[in-house]
C-alpha positions as CSV (number, residue, x, y, z in Angstrom):
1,X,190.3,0.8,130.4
2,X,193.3,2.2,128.2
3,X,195.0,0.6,125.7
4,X,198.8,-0.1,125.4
5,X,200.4,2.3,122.8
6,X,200.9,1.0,119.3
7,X,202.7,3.3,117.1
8,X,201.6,1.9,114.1
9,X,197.9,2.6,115.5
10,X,197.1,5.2,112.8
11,X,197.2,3.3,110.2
12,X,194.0,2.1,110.4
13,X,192.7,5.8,110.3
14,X,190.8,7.1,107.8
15,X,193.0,8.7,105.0
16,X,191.5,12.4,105.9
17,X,192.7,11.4,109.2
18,X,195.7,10.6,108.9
19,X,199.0,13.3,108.6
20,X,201.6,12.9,106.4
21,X,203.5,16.0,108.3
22,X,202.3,17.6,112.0
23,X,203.9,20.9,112.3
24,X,204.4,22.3,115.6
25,X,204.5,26.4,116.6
26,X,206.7,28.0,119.2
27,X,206.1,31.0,120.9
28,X,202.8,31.8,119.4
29,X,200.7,33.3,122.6
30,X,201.2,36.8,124.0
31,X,202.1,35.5,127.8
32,X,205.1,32.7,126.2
33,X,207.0,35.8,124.2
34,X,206.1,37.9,127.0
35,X,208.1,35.0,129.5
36,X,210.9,34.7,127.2
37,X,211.3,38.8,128.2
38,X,214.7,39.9,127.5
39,X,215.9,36.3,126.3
40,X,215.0,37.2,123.1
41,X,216.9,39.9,122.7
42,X,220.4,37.9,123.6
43,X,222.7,35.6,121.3
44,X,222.1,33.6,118.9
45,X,218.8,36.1,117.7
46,X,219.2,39.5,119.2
47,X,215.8,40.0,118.4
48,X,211.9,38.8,118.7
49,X,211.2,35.9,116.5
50,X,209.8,38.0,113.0
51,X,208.6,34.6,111.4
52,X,206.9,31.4,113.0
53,X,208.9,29.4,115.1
54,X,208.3,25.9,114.0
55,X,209.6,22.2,114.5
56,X,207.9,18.6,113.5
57,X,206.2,16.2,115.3
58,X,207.1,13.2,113.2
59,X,205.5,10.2,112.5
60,X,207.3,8.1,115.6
61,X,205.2,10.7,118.2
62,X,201.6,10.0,116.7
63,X,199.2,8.3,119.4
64,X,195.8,7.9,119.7
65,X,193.2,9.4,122.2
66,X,192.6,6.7,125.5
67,X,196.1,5.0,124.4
68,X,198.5,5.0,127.8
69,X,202.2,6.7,126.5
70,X,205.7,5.2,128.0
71,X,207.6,7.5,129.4
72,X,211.7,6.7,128.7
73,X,213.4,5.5,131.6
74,X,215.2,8.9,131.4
75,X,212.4,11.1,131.3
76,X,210.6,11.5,134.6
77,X,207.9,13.9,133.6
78,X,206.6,15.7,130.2
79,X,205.1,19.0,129.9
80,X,201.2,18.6,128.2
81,X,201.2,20.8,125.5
82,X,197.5,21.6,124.7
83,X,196.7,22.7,121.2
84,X,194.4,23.2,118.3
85,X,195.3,21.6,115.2
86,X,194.8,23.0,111.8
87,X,194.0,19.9,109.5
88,X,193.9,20.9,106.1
89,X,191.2,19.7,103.3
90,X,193.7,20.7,100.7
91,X,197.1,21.6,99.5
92,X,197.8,25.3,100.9
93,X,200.8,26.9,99.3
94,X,201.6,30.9,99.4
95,X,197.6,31.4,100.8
96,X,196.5,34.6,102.0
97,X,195.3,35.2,104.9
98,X,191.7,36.2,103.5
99,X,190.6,32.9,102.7
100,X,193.4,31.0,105.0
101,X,190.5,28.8,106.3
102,X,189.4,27.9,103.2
103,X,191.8,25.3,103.0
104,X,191.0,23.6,106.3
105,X,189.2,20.5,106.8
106,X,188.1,20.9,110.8
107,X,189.9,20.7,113.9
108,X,191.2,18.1,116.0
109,X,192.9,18.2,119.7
110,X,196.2,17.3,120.1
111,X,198.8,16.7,123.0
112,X,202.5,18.3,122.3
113,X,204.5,16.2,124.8
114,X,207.8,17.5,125.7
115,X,210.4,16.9,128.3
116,X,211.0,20.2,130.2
117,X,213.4,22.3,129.0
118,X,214.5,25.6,128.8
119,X,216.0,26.2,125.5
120,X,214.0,27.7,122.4
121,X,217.3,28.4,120.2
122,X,218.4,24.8,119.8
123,X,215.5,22.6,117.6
124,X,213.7,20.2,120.6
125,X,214.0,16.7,118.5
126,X,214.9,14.9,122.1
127,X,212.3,16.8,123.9
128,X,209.3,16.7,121.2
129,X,210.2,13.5,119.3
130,X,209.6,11.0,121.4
131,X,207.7,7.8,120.9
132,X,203.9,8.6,121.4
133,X,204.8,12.0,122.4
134,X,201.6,13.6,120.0
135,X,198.7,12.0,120.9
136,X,196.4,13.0,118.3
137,X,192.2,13.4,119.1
138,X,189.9,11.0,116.8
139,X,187.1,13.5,116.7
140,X,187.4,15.8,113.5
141,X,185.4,18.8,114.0
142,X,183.9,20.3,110.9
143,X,185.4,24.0,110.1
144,X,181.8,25.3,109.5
145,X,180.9,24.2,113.1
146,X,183.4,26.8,114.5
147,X,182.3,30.3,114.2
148,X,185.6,31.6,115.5
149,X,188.9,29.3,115.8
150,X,190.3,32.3,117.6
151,X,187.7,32.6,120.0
152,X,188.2,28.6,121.7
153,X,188.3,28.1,126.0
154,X,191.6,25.2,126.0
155,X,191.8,23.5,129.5
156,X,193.9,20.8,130.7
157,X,192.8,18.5,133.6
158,X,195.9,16.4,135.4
159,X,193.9,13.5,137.3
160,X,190.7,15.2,137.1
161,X,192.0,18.4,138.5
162,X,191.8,21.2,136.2
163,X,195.6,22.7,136.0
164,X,195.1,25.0,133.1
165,X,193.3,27.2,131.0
166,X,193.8,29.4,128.3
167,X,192.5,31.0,125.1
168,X,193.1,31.3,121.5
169,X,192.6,34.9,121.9
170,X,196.0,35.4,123.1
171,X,197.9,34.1,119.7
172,X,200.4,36.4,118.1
173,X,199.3,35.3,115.0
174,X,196.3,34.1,114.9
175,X,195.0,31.4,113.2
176,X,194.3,32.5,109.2
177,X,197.4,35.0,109.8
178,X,199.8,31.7,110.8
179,X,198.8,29.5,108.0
180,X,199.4,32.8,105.6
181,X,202.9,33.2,106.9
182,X,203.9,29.2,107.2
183,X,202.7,28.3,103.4
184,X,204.6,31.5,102.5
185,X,207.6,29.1,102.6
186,X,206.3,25.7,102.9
187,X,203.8,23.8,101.5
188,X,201.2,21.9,103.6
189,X,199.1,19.1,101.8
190,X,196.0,17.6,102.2
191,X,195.8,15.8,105.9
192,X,199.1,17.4,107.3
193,X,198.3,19.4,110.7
194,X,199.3,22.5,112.1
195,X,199.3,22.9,116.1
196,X,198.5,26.5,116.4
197,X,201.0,27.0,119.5
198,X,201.6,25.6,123.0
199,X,199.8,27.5,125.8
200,X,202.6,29.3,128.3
201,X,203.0,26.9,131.2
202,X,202.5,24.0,129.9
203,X,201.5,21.7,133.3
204,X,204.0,18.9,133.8
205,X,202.4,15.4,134.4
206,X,204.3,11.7,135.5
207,X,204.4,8.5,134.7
208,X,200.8,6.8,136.8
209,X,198.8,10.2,135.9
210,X,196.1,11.3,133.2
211,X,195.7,13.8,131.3
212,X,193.1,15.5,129.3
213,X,192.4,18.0,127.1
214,X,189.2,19.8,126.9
215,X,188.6,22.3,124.0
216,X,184.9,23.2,123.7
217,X,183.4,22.6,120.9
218,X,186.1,19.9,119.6
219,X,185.8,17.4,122.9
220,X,188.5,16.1,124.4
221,X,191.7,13.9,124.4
222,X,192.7,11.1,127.2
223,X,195.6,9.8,128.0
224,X,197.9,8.1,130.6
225,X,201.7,8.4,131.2
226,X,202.9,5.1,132.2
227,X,206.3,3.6,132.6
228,X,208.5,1.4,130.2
229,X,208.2,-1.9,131.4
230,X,211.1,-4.0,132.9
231,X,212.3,-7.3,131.2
């Protein structure tokens, strides 16, 4: 049986498990920039993105694995955004890309929830940034146990139905490469996370359906969209 959301559920978490900053990435695999065709070449950019495309999952959007999420009244479904997050052991500032993984802990799997839309040159706060809207796996995989973080089979099951796949093979930057270009300019300290990127086509899921998130070797995240109740 789930169990209602409680925002404050992390709390309780470890304190190597618990981020002080999650740090998403837009338009970090091949097929996404390769979607966006000749978007990116219009106003306001003119131009493909020459830096990561980032944004913040704050603390209001952290859930746990099994917990159900409430969909707003005004959102009637959320794209699940599968990714690999990047939990770091230690403070990483101006790192090279040589020994990028040096400063990561392991690996956890989280959910990006977003509310459709089509937009990547405004910042997402009221798509990304709602309550329970990163759903964050409790399993911590060790860094040594993955040979290859860019090597990793991500799949997506909507009610037990598997409704995508996709690989961390297809990164534009892959994963020692994007922590070397985001400390460049921004620190990230000891239990912050980085989401390596959002899969294109994120599959869209409503309120009454689960979701999960298999990423072997990491496991795999559960949860269940329900709706806000009425008083």
């Amino acid at each position: 049986m789930t169990r209602p959301l409680d925002y404050a559920s992390l709390i309780d978490w470890p304190a190597e498990a618990r981020p002080r900053t999650v740090v998403g990435t837009l338009l970090n695999y091949r097929q996404a920039l390769e979607q966006l065709g000749d978007a990116a070449q219009q106003t306001p950019y003119k131009a493909t993105p020459k830096a990561p495309v980032l944004y913040i999952k704050p603390a209001n959007t952290y859930a746990e694995s099994d917990s159900d999420i409430v969909l707003p009244s005004d959102v009637a479904e959320v794209e699940i955004g599968a990714c690999v997050g990047l939990v770091f052991e230690r403070k990483a500032t101006r790192v090279k890309a040589t020994n990028a993984l040096d400063y990561v802990a392991g690996y956890r799997i989280v959910a990006d929830l977003s509310v459709p839309h089509a937009s990547y040159f405004r910042p997402p706060m009221k798509q990304k940034c709602r309550d329970g809207f990163c759903p964050i796996g409790a399993q911590l995989t060790p860094r040594a146990q993955i040979v290859d973080p860019d090597d990793l089979t991500i799949e997506v099951y909507i009610d037990g139905r598997l409704a995508q796949q996709a690989h961390t093979g297809d990164l534009i930057r892959p994963v020692a490469k994007l922590i070397a270009d985001v400390t460049q300019f921004m620190s990230l300290d000891c239990g912050d996370i980085l989401l390596i990127g959002v899969p294109v086509d994120a599959p869209r899921a409503r309120a009454g359906q689960r979701f999960e998130i298999r990423i072997a070797p990491l496991g795999s995240l559960v949860n269940r969209l329900t709706v806000a109740p009425v008083f």
